[in-house]
Every structure is written in structure tokens, then in C-alpha cells.
C-alpha positions as CSV (number, residue, x, y, z in Angstrom):
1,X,-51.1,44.3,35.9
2,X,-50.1,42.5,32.6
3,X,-52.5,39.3,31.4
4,X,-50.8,36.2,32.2
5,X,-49.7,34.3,29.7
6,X,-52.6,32.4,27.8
7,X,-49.7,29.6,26.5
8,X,-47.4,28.9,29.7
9,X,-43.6,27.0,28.6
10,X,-44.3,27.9,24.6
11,X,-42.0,30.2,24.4
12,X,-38.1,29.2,24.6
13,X,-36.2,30.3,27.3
14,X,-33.6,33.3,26.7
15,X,-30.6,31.0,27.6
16,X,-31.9,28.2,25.3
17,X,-31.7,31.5,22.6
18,X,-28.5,32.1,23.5
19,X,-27.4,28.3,23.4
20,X,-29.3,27.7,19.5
21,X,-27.9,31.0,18.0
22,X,-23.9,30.3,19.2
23,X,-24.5,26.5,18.1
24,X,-25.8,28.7,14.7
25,X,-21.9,30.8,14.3
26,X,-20.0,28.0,15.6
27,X,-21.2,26.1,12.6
28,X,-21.4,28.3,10.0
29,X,-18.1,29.1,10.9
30,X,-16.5,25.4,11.0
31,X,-18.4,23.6,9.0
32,X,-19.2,23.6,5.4
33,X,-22.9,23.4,5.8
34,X,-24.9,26.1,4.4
35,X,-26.3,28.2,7.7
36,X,-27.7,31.4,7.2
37,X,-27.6,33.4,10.0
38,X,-30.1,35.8,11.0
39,X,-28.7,39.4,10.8
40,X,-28.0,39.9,14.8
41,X,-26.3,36.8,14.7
42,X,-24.0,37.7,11.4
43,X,-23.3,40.6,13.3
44,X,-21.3,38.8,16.5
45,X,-18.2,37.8,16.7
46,X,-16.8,34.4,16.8
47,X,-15.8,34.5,20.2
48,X,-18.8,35.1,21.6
49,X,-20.0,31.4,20.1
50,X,-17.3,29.6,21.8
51,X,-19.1,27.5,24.4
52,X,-20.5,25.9,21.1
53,X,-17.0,24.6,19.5
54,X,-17.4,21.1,21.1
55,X,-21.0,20.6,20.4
56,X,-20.4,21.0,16.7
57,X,-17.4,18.7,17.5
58,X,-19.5,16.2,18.3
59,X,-21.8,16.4,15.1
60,X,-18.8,16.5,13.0
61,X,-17.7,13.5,14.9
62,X,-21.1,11.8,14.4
63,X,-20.3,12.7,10.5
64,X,-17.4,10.2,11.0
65,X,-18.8,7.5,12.9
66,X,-21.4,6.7,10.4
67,X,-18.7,6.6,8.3
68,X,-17.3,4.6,10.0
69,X,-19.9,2.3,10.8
70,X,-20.7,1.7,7.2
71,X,-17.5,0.6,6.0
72,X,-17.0,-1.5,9.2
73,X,-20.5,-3.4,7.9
74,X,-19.6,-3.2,4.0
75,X,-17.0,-5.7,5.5
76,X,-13.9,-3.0,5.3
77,X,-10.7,-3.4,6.9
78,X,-9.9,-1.7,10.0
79,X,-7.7,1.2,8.9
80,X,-10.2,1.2,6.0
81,X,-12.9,2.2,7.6
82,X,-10.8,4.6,10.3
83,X,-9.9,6.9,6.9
84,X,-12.7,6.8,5.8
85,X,-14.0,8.5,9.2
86,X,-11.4,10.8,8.6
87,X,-12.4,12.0,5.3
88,X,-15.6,12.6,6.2
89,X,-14.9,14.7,8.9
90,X,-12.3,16.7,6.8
91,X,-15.4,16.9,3.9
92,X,-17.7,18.3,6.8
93,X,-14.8,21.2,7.9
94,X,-13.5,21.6,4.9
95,X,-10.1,20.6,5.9
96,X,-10.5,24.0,7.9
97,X,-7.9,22.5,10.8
98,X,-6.0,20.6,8.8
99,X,-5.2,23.6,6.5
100,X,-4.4,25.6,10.0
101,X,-2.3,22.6,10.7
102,X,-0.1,22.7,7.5
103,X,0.5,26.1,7.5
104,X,1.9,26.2,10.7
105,X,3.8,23.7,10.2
106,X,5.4,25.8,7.9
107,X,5.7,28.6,9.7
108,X,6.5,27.6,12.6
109,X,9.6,25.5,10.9
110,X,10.8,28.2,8.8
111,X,11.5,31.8,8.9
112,X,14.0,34.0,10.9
113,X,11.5,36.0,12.8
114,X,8.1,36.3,13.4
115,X,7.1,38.8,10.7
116,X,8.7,36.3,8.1
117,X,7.2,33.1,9.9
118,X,3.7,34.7,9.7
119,X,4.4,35.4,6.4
120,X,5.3,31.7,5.7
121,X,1.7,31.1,6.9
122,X,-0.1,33.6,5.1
123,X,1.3,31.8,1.7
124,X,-1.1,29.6,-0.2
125,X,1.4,27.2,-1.2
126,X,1.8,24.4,1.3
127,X,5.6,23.2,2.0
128,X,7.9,20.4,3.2
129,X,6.8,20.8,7.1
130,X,2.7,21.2,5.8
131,X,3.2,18.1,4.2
132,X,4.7,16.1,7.1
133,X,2.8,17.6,9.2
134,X,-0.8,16.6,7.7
135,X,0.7,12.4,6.8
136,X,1.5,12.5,10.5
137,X,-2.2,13.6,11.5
138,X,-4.0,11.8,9.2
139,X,-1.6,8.3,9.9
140,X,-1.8,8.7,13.6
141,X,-5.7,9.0,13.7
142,X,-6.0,6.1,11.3
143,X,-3.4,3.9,13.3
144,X,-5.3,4.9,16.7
145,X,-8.9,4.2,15.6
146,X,-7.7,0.9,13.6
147,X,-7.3,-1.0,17.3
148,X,-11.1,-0.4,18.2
149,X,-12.6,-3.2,20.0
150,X,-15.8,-3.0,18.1
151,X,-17.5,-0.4,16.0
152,X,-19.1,1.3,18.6
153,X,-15.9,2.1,20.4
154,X,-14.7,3.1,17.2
155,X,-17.8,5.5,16.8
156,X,-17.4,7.0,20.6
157,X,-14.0,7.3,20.4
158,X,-14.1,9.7,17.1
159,X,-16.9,11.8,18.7
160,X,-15.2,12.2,22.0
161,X,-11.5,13.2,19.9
162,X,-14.1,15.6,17.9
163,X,-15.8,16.9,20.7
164,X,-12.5,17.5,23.4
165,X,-10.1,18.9,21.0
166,X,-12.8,21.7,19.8
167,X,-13.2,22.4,23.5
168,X,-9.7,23.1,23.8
169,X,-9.7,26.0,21.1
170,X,-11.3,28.4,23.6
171,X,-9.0,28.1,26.0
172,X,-5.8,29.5,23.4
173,X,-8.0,31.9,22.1
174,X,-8.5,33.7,25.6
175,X,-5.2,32.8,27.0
176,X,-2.9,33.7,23.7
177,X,-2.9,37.4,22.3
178,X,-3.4,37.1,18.6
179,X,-0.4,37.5,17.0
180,X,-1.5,40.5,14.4
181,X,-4.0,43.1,14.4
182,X,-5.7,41.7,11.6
183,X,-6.5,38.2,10.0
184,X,-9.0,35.7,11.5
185,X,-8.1,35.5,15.3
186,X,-8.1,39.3,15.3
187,X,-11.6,39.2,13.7
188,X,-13.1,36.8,15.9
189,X,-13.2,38.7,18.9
190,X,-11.9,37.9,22.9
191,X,-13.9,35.6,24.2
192,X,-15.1,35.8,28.1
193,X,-13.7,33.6,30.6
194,X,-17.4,32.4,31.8
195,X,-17.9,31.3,28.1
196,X,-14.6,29.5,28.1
197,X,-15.4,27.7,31.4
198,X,-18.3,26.6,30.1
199,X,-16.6,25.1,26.8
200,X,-13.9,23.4,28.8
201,X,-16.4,21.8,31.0
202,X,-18.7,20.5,28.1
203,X,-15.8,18.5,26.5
204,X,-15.1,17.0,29.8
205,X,-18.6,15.6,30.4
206,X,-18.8,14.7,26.6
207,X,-15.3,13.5,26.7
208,X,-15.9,11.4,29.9
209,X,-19.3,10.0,28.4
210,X,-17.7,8.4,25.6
211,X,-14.9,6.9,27.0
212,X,-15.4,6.2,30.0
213,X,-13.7,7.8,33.4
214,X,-10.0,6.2,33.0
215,X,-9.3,6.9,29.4
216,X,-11.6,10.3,29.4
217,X,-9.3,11.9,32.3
218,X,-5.9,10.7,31.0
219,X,-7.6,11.6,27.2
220,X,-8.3,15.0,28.7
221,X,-4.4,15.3,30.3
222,X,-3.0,14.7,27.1
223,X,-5.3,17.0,25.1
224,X,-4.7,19.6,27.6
225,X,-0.5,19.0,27.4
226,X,-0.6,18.7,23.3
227,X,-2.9,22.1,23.5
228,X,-0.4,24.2,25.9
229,X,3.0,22.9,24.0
230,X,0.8,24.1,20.8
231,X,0.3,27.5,22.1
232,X,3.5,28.0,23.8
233,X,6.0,27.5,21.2
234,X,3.4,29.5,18.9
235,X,3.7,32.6,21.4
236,X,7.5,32.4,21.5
237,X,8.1,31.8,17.6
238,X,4.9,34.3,16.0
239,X,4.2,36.4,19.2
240,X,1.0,34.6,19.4
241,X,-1.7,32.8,17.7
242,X,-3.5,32.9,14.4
243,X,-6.3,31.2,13.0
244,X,-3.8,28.7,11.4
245,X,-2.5,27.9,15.8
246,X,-5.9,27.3,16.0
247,X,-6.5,24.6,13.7
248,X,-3.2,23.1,14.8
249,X,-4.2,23.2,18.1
250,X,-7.9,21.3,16.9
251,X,-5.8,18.5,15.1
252,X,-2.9,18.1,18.0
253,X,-5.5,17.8,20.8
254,X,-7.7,15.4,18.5
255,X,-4.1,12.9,17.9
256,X,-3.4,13.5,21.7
257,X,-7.2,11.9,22.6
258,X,-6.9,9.1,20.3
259,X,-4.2,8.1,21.3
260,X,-4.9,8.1,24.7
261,X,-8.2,6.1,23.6
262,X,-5.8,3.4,22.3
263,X,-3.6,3.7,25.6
264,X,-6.0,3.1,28.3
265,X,-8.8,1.0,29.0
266,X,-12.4,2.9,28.4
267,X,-16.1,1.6,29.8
């Protein structure tokens, strides 16, 4: 019979492994900070990190509530301070979803057929839609966050919009076929439903926390509509979703919270 062991509760538990090393891909993956992962975790796909989106979503929120924060005490203006939170969140990602955003934009507003439309998206070049597209994300988030009551409702309402819309990417990836057989949603793998669950239901609670019961459920609604128009119109025009959807999805769900936050009454 093996010795019992001399240090009881030192070592972590495997699901708290688990948990840390998917928290590890999901932000190496979207965010710009400098991660290195162990070798077993370079190794795993995307997918399997999943559950993970809206916890980074919430640092990366955090990111633009003390951005926030500051310029609201420097004495900024409103909308000053709200782009501000903006930019630092884009300067965390790396404009990773508002790049997805713009191109498909593009895509998805020109081109004959799928092939071409995907082609659209692969270009570098950003275009007439991209361009719309990313004033009418970054004006609406500004415009929403601009009405806070105070800064902290300011500050909770950028980490629940953070949070939620990351916890909606899982839920296109597992339900929409990538469109192509290579590219970034190829790469990263089909995630497992249990992993999806468990992604969907941590933006809830984090949504819900934030914002209170009545704005975090209609928040939620509207996330959840933005999200499946998203991915519907992005299955019937490309034949299914890229990495680009992705970050489109990310950006639509994040408008459709905010503006839900500025709709509704919250704690």
C-alpha cells in the first residue's frame, strides 16, 4: 500500500490543470501578451481551450476599465474616456476581432459566390464595407458606454460586453462547419459540446454579475440574436465560418450587450 501523502492539498487538482493551461491557449491566442506555452499545451488545438474565451474576456475588459477609470479621474469627457476603453482593448487583442470584423464585412458584401467572397476576405487590403463596418463598431461602443451613470458602471459594463461576447464564439464554432479545409477555423480544431456548455454558462454568470439580472438577461438575448444572424447569413453567403466570422461574431455580440446595458436598467 502506497505512503500517504506527507503534504495533503499541495498539489493542484487535475481540473484546476486543465482550467490554467486552456486560460494559457486562449490567451496566447487572443491576446498580444507574450505566453509561452509549455510544449503539450502548443501542441492542442484551439478548440479544446474554449471554455476559457470569456475569462480572458474579462481581463481584456479589465484592460479597458482602468482605462477607463483613468481618464474618467484625469477629468475626461464621457465619450473620451469610453475610446479610450476601446483602444486599450483593441491594443491588448491586437485588433484581432476588429480585423475579423472588416474583412467580413467585405466579404460578405461583395463577391458573386462563396469562393470569390472568401477570397475578398483573404485580401489584406481592407475596403468600403471594412471601413463602415469598423466606424460603426467603434461609434456604437463609444455612444453606449458614454451614458454610464458613474464610472464603475462604466467599468462593469465593458467587462461584462468583453466577457459575454467571447462566450458566444464557442457556440459558432461548434454549431457552423468551417467554411474551408484550411485557414484558422480549420486549424483550431471542433470543440466538444461539454466545453461549449461550460463557456456559454460562464458568460452568463459573469454577464449577470456585472449588470445585474434585468439588463444581464436581455444583454444576453441580444448577444445571443446578434451572434445567430452573424452566423447564419455567414453559412448561407461563404458556406460557413472563418476566423474572420469569428471576430465579427466577438465585435457584433459585444455592440449587442452595450447596447442593451444602455437600454435597460442594471443593479
Amino acid at each position: 500500500m502506497p505512503d500517504p501523502d506527507p503534504n495533503p492539498g499541495t498539489q493542484p487538482r487535475p481540473a484546476l490543470v486543465g482550467w490554467l493551461a486552456e486560460i494559457r491557449i486562449a490567451t496566447a491566442f487572443l491576446t498580444r501578451f507574450g505566453i509561452h506555452l509549455k510544449p503539450e499545451e502548443a501542441e492542442r488545438p484551439l478548440a479544446s481551450a474554449i471554455r476559457a474565451f470569456p475569462l480572458v474576456g474579462v481581463g481584456v475588459g479589465l484592460a479597458g476599465g482602468i482605462a477607463y477609470a483613468l481618464a474618467d479621474f484625469a477629468g475626461m469627457a464621457s465619450s473620451v474616456s469610453a475610446l479610450l476603453a476601446i483602444a486599450a482593448m483593441a491594443l491588448v487583442t491586437g485588433g484581432l476581432h476588429e480585423d475579423g470584423l472588416a474583412d467580413t464585412a467585405d466579404g460578405l458584401g461583395g463577391g458573386a459566390d462563396p469562393e470569390a467572397r472568401l477570397a475578398i476576405m483573404r485580401d489584406s487590403r481592407i475596403g468600403t464595407f471594412g471601413v463602415l463596418a469598423l466606424i460603426f463598431s467603434i461609434s456604437l461602443r463609444v455612444s453606449a458606454l458614454s451614458y454610464a451613470g458613474w464610472t464603475g458602471e462604466a467599468v462593469l459594463a465593458i467587462v461584462a460586453a468583453a466577457a459575454g461576447s467571447r462566450a458566444c464564439l464557442p457556440a459558432v464554432m461548434y454549431l457552423v462547419p468551417p467554411a474551408r479545409r484550411d485557414g484558422l477555423s480549420w486549424a483550431a480544431g471542433a470543440p466538444d459540446q461539454r466545453r461549449v456548455v461550460d463557456a456559454g454558462l460562464l458568460g452568463v454568470i459573469i454577464v449577470v454579475l456585472c449588470i445585474g439580472a434585468i439588463g444581464g438577461v436581455v444583454a444576453i438575448l441580444a448577444a445571443a440574436i446578434v451572434t445567430a444572424l452573424i452566423a447564419s447569413h455567414a453559412h448561407h453567403r461563404l458556406g460557413g465560418q472563418t476566423g474572420d466570422v469569428i471576430g465579427a461574431v466577438q465585435q457584433g455580440a459585444e455592440i449587442a450587450i452595450l447596447l442593451a446595458f444602455l437600454g435597460t436598467p442594471t443593479w
